[in-house]
C-alpha positions as CSV (number, residue, x, y, z in Angstrom):
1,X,128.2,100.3,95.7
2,X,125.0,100.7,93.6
3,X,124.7,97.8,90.9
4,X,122.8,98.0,87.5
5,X,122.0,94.8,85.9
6,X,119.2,94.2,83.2
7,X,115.6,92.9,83.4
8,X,117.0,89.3,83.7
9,X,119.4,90.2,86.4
10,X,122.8,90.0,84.9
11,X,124.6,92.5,85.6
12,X,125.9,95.6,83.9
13,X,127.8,98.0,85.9
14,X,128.3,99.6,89.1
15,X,126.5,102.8,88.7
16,X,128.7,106.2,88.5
17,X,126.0,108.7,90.5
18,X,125.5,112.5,92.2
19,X,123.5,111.0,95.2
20,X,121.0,108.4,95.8
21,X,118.2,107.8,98.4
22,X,116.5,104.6,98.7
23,X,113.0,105.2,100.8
24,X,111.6,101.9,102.2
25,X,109.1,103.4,104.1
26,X,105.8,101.6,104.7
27,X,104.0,104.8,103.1
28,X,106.5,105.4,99.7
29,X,108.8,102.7,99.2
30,X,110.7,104.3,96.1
31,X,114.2,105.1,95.2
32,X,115.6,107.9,92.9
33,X,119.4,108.5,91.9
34,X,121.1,111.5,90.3
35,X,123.3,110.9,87.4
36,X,125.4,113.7,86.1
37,X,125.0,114.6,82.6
38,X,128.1,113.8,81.9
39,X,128.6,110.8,82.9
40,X,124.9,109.7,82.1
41,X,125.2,105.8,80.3
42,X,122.1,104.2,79.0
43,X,120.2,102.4,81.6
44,X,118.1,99.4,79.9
45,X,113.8,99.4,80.5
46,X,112.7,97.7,83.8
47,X,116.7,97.4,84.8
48,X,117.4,96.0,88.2
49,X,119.2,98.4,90.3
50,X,120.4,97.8,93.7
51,X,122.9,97.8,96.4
52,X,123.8,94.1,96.8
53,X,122.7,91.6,99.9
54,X,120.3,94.5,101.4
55,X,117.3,95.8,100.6
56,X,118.2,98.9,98.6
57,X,117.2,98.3,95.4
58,X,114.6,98.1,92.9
59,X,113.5,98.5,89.4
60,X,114.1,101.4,87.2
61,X,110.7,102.6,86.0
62,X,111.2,106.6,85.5
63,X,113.5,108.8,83.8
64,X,113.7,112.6,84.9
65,X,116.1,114.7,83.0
66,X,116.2,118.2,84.5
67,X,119.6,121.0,83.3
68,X,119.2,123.2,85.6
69,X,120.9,120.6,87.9
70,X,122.5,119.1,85.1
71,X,121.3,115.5,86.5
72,X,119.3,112.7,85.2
73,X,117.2,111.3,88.0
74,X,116.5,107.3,87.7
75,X,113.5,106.4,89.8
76,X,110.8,103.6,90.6
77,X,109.7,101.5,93.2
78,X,111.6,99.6,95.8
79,X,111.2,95.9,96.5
80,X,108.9,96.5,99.5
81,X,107.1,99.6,97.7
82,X,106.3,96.7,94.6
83,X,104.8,94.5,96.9
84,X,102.7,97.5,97.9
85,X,101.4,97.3,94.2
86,X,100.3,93.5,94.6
87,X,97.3,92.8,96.3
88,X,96.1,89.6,98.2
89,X,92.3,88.6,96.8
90,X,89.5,85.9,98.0
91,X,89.4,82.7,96.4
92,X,85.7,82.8,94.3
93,X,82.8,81.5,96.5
94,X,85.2,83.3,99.6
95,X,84.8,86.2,101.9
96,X,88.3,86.4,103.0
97,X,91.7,85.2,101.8
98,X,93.6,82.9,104.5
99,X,97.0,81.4,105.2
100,X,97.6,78.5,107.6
101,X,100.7,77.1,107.6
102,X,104.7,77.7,108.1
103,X,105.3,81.7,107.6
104,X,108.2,81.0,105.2
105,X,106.1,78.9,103.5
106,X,103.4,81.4,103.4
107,X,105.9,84.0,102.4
108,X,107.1,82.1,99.2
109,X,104.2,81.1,98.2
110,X,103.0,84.4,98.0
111,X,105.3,86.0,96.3
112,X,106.4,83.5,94.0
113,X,102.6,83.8,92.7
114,X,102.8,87.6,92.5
115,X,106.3,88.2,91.1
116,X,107.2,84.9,88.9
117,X,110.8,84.3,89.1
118,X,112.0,87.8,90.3
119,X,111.3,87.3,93.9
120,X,111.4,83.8,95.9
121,X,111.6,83.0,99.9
122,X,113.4,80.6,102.0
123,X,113.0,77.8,103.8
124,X,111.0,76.7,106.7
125,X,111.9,77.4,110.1
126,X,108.7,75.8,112.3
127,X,106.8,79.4,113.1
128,X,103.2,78.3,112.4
129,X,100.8,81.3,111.6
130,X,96.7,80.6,111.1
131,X,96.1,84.0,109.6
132,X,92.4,85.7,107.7
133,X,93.4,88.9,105.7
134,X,91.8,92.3,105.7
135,X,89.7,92.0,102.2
136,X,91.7,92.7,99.1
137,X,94.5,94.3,101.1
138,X,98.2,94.6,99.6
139,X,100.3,91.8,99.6
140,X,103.0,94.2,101.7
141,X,100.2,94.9,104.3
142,X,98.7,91.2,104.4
143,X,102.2,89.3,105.0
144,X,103.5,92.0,107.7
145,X,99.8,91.4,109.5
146,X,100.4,88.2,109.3
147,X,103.6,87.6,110.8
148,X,103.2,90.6,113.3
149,X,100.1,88.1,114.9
150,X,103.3,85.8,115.8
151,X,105.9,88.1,117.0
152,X,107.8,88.5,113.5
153,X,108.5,90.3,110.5
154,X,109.4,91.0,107.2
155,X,113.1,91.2,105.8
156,X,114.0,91.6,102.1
157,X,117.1,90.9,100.7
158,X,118.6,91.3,96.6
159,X,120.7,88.7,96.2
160,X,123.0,88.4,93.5
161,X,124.3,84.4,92.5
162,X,120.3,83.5,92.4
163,X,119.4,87.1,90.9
164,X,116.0,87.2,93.1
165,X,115.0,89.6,95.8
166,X,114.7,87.0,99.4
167,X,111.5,87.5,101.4
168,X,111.6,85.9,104.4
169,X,110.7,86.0,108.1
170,X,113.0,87.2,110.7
171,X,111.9,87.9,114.6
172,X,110.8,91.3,115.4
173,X,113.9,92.6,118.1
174,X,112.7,95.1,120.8
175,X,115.8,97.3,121.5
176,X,113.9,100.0,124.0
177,X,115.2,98.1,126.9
178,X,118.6,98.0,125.7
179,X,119.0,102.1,123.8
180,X,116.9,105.2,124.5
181,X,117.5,107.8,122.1
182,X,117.9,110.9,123.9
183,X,118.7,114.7,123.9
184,X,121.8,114.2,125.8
185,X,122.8,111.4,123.0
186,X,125.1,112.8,119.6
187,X,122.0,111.5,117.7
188,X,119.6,113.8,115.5
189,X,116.1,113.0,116.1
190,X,112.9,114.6,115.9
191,X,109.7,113.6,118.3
192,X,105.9,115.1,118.2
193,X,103.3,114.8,120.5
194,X,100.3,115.3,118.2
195,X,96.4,115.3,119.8
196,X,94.4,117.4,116.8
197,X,93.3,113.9,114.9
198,X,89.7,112.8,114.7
199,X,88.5,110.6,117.4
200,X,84.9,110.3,116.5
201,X,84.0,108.8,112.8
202,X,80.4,108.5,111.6
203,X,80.5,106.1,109.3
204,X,77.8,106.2,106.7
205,X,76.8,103.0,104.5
206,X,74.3,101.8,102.4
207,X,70.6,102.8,102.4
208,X,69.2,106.1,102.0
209,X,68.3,109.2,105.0
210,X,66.3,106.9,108.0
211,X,67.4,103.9,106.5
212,X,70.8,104.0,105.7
213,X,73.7,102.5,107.8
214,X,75.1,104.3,110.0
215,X,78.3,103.3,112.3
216,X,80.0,105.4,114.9
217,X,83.6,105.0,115.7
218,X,85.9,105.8,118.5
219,X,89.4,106.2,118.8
220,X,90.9,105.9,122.8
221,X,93.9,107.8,123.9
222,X,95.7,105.1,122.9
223,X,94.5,104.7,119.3
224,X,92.2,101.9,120.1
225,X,89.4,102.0,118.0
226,X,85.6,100.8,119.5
227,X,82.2,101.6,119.2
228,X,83.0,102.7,122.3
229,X,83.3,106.8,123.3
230,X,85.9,108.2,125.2
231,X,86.1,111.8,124.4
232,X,83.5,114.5,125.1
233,X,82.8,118.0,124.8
234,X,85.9,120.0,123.7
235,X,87.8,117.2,123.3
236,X,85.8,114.7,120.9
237,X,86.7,115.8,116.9
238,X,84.5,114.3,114.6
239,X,84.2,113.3,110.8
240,X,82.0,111.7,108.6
241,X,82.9,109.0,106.3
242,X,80.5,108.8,103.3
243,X,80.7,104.9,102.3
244,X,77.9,104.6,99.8
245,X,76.6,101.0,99.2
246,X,78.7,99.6,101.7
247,X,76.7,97.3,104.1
248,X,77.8,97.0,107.9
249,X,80.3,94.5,107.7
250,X,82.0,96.1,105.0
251,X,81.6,100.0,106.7
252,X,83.2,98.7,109.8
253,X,86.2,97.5,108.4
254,X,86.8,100.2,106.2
255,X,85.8,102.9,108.8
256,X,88.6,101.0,111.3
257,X,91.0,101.8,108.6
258,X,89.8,105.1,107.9
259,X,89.8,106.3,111.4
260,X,92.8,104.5,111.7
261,X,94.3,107.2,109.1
262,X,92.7,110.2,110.6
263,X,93.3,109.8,114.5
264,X,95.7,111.4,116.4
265,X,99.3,110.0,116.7
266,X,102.9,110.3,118.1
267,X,105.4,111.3,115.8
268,X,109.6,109.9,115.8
269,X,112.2,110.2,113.7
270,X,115.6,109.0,114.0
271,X,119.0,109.9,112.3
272,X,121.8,108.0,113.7
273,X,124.9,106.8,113.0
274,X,126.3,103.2,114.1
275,X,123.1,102.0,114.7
276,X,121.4,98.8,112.4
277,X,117.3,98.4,112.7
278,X,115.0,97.0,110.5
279,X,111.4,98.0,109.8
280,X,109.1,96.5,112.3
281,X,111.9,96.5,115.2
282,X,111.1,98.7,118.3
283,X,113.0,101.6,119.8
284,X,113.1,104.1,122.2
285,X,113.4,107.6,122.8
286,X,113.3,110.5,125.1
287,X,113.6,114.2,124.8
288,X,114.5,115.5,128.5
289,X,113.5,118.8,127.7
290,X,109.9,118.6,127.0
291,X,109.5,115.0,128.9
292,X,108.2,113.4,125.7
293,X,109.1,109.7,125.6
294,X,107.9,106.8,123.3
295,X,108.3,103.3,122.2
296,X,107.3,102.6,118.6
297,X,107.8,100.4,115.9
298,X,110.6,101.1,113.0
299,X,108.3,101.9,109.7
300,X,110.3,103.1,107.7
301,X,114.4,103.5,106.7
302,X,116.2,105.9,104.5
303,X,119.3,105.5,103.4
304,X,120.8,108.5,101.8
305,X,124.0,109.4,100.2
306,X,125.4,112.9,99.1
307,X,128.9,113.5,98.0
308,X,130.1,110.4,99.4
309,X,128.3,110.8,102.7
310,X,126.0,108.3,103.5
311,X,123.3,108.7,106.3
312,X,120.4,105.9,107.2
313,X,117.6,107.8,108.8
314,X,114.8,105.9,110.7
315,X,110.8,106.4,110.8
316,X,109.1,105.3,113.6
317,X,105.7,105.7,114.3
318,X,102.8,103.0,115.3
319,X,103.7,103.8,118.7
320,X,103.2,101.6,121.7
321,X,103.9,103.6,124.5
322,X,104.3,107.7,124.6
């Protein structure tokens, strides 16, 4: 049941639709629903729409109208993807924003301040995090950093008698010792092995030919990054990253997250019925026939639904073991 309620949250209707798919994927985080034509209804500016006590939802922020389909397509951000669009900046006279403190606490407080009354948290539960944000990172990135440094993370939640989205802290479950996707299993899953990303980044700062700064990272075979080499010859592929202005401090962190971006990684997808994870839990899988196996984090989720049928398919890369 998809609900749409206007820009104060009272609600309007369920919403009569084709198909829906909401993406909460680290990466996109945006929904989009096909309306027949026919049975199109005028949906109010910045309307809430949602599917209620889960995550699924969001605010209406694009219209595509296309007749060769004869659908109207209703798009825009999810909850997670808005927080994406927030970002987490130094108090003047700082280097770094910080938290210390209860990570509920932390939580509400940060995005009570970003969202005024449309998103809230809950209460405290005795977690204390001492936390020092990547500079001007998002407010998504900074609170799942943050609780991921004490074993937790992030769950989102519309809820309809108090109208706000719920942001809150929940433990991060490790089912790999419990379920191992596999080939011999009914569920649809796709894994890749992939070793063709950069592991060598020159990272190139302020200054100008002899003078400038210059910063070489390394990724491992594990996606560890250094300053440290550990492929040679054929094996080491190599980038530049063309920083202008930035001094070292500043080239090193944003070369880490470049490289980060660029380096090779393990690829798992999961489509699977039955089966309830949240992004930031950890799963396991195995394909028998090539003997690729991995453990890796749930980053993203997307639910689908076509002619009745709905399907959740998982994302999971940032992978521990593979």
């Amino acid at each position: 049941m998809v609900i749409v309620a206007n820009s104060a949250g009272e609600e309007l209707r369920h919403l009569l639709y084709t198909e829906y798919d909401f993406d909460i994927a680290e990466e996109t985080a945006d929904f989009s629903i096909s309306i027949s034509i026919p049975e199109w209804v005028d949906i109010p500016e910045d309307a809430r729409i949602y599917i209620p006590n889960t995550e699924y939802g969001g605010i209406f922020k694009r219209l595509v109208s296309d007749t060769r389909t004869a659908t109207i397509s209703v798009e825009g951000y999810t909850w997670r993807g808005m927080m994406r669009n927030k970002i987490i900046q130094p108090e003047s006279g700082h280097d770094y924003a910080s938290d210390v403190g209860d990570i509920n606490t932390i939580i509400k407080e940060r995005v009570e301040e970003a969202f005024g009354g449309l998103f809230t948290g809950s209460d405290p539960i005795g977690v204390i995090a001492s936390y020092q944000y990547n500079r001007y990172c998002t407010l998504y990135d900074g609170l799942v950093s943050m609780l991921a440094s004490v074993g937790y993370k992030l769950r989102l939640r519309y809820d309809q008698v108090t109208k706000r989205v719920i942001a809150d802290a929940a433990p991060i479950m490790d089912y790999s010792n419990r379920i191992e996707f596999s080939s011999d299993m009914s569920a649809n899953y796709h894994v890749a092995q992939d070793r063709c990303g950069v592991n060598h980044l020159i990272c190139l700062g302020s200054g100008e030919l002899a003078q400038r700064t210059v910063i070489h990272l390394y990724s491992d075979g594990k996606g560890n990054i250094s300053q440290n080499q550990t492929f040679f010859g054929s094996d080491e592929i190599a980038q530049v990253y063309d920083y202008a202005g930035a001094d070292a401090t500043q080239l090193l962190e944003s070369g880490t997250q470049q490289l980060k971006s660029l380096q090779s990684g393990d690829d798992f997808s999961l489509d699977v019925e039955g089966a309830e994870f949240e992004i930031g839990d950890i799963v396991g899988g195995r394909d028998y026939v090539t003997g690729i196996s991995m453990k890796a984090k749930v980053t993203g989720v997307l639910r689908k639904s076509v002619g009745g049928n709905v399907t959740t398919e998982y994302t999971i890369s940032d992978v521990l073991e593979g």
